[in-house]
Structures are given as C-alpha cells and as structure tokens.
C-alpha positions in Angstrom: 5.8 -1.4 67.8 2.9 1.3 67.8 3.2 1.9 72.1 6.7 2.3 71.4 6.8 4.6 68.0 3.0 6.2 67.7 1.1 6.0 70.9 2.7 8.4 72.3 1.5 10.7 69.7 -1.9 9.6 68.6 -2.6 8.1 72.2 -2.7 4.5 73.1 -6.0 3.6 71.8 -5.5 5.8 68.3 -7.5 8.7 68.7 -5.4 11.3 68.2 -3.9 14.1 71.1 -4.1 17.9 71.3 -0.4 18.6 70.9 1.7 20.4 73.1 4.4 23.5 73.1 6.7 21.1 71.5 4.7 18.7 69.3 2.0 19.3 67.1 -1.1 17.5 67.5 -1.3 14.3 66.3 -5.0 13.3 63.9 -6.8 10.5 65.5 -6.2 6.8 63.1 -9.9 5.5 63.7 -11.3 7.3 60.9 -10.5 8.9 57.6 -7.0 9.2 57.2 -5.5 12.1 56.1 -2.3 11.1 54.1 -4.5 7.5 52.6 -6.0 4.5 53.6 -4.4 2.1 51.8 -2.0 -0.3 53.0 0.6 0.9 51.1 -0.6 4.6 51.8 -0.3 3.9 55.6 3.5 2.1 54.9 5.0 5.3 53.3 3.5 7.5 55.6 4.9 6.1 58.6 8.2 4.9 56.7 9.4 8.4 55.0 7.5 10.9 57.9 4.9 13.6 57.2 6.7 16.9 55.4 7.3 19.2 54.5 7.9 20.3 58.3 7.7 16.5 59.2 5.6 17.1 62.0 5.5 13.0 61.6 9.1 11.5 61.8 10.0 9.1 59.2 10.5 6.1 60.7 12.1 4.5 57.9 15.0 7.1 58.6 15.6 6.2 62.2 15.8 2.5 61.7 12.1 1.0 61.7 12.5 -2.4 59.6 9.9 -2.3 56.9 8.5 -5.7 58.5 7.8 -3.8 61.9 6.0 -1.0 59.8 4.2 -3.7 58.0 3.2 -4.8 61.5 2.1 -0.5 62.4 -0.2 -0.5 59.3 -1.7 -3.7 60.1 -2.0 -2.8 64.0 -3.8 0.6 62.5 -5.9 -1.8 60.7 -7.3 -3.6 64.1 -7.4 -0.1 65.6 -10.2 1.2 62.8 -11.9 -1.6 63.0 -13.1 -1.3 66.5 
C-alpha cells in the first residue's frame, strides 16, 4: 500500500521529496511528524488528506479501506524505526 499511495511522494524509503511544478513537496516520515505521531494521528491524516489546500489527498475519499490505512500507519511505524 505505501509504494502504491505515498512513495511516490515521500520517496520509497520515507524521507520526504522536494516537490515539483505540480506537487508540493512532501515532509520526510522518519522523524517528527508534523500533523501527530500517534497511531490514530497518523490514521486521520492519511484517511481525510492534509487541508485546507489538501496538498495530501484524503485517501479515505478515494477508496483506501481503513484496514489498508491501518496497514500505511503501521508500515510508517517500521519506516521510523530504522
């Protein structure tokens, strides 16, 4: 699920990219995260998007099962741990 939905953002290994003309850059997930670090923090954030411009889709809204973003947050998980 996160090569699919995220990487192509916040890079393959997590650490965030530089943006482009069309998309804004995307913060790295290794450290600190900016919208929470709780599990539950991590959910809604990838479920209902990042607004107000929603630079960060909501997921939730374009069909991600709440058991495959269960399986994003705990990938995350792995990813900060390294």
């Amino acid at each position: 699920m996160f090569y699919r939905n995220c990487a192509n953002c916040h890079g393959i290994d997590g650490g965030g990219s530089p943006g482009n003309d069309l998309t804004p850059p995307a913060p790295s997930l290794l450290g600190k995260l900016k919208h929470g670090s709780t599990d539950g923090e991590i959910f809604e954030t990838i479920r209902k998007g990042v607004g107000p411009a929603f630079d960060m889709a909501a997921f939730g809204q374009q069909g991600l099962k709440d058991q495959d973003i269960w399986n994003v947050v705990n990938y995350v998980k792995t990813l900060r741990k390294s």
